[in-house]
N, C-alpha and C positions, 0 to 999 in steps of 0.2 A: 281638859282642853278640848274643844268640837272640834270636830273634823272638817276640814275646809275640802268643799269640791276640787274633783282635778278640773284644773284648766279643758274644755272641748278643744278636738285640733281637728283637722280637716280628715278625710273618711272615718272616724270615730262611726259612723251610722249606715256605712260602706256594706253591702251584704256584698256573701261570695259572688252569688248571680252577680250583680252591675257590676262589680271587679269585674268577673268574666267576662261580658259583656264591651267591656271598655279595655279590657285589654286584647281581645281579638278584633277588637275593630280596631286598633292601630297595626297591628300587624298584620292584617290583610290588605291595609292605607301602605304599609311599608313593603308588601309583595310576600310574605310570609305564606304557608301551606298553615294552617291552622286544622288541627284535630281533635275534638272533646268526645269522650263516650258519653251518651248521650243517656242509657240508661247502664249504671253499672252491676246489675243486680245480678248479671249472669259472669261477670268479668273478676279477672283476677283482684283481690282485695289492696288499695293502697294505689292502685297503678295511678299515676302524678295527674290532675286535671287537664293539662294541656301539651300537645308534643304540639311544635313549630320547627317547620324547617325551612329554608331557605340557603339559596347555592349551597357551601359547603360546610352548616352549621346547622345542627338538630339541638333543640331548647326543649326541656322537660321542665312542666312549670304547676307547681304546688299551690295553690290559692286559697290564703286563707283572710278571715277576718281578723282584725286588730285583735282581737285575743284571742282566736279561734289555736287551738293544739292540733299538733301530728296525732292521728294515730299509730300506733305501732305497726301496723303494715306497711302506714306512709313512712315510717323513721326506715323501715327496712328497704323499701323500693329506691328514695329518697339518696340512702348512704349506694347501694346498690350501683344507683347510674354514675353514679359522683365518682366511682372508679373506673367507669369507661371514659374516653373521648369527647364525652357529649357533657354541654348545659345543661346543670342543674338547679334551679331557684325552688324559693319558696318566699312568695311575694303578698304581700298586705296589703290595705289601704294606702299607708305612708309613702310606700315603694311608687307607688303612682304620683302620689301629691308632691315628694321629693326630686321625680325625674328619672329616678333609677330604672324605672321599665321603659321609657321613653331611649335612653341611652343604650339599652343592652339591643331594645328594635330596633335601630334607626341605622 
């Protein structure tokens, strides 16, 4: 039996960069502190792509591609924050095209 294509769906072709991109320009649109290390080459392994803060809410935010995986420092930083206080996501293309990052800024 051939293999039939999967259906394309929207950011299927979504890199990290324009994910980032587009997800700090709405949260800066929403009043957010947006922080990305810029080069991590010296920095601790795993540390989450983006902290956002705003009044009384700090976001720790993972960004990956539709199929992009954790590393294992990201699963450890990752689980890490998830037991303090603070937001933790790890958000893809879909996360955007669905609304979900739009709802969690706003």
């Amino acid at each position: 039996m051939p293999r039939t294509k999967r259906e394309r769906r929207p950011g299927d072709d979504m890199t990290e960069k324009k994910l980032q991109g587009t997800v700090v320009e709405l949260a800066q649109l929403t009043g957010w502190l947006c922080y990305h290390t810029y080069s991590s080459r010296r920095s601790e392994p795993g540390f989450p792509d983006l902290t956002l803060v705003r009044r009384d809410r700090v976001v720790f935010v993972e960004l990956k591609t539709r199929t992009g995986r954790l590393r294992p420092a990201q699963i450890q930083w990752v689980e890490a924050l998830r037991a303090t206080a603070a937001e933790v996501y790890v958000w893809r293309p879909e996360h955007w095209f669905d609304g979900t990052i739009e709802r969690c800024l706003r």
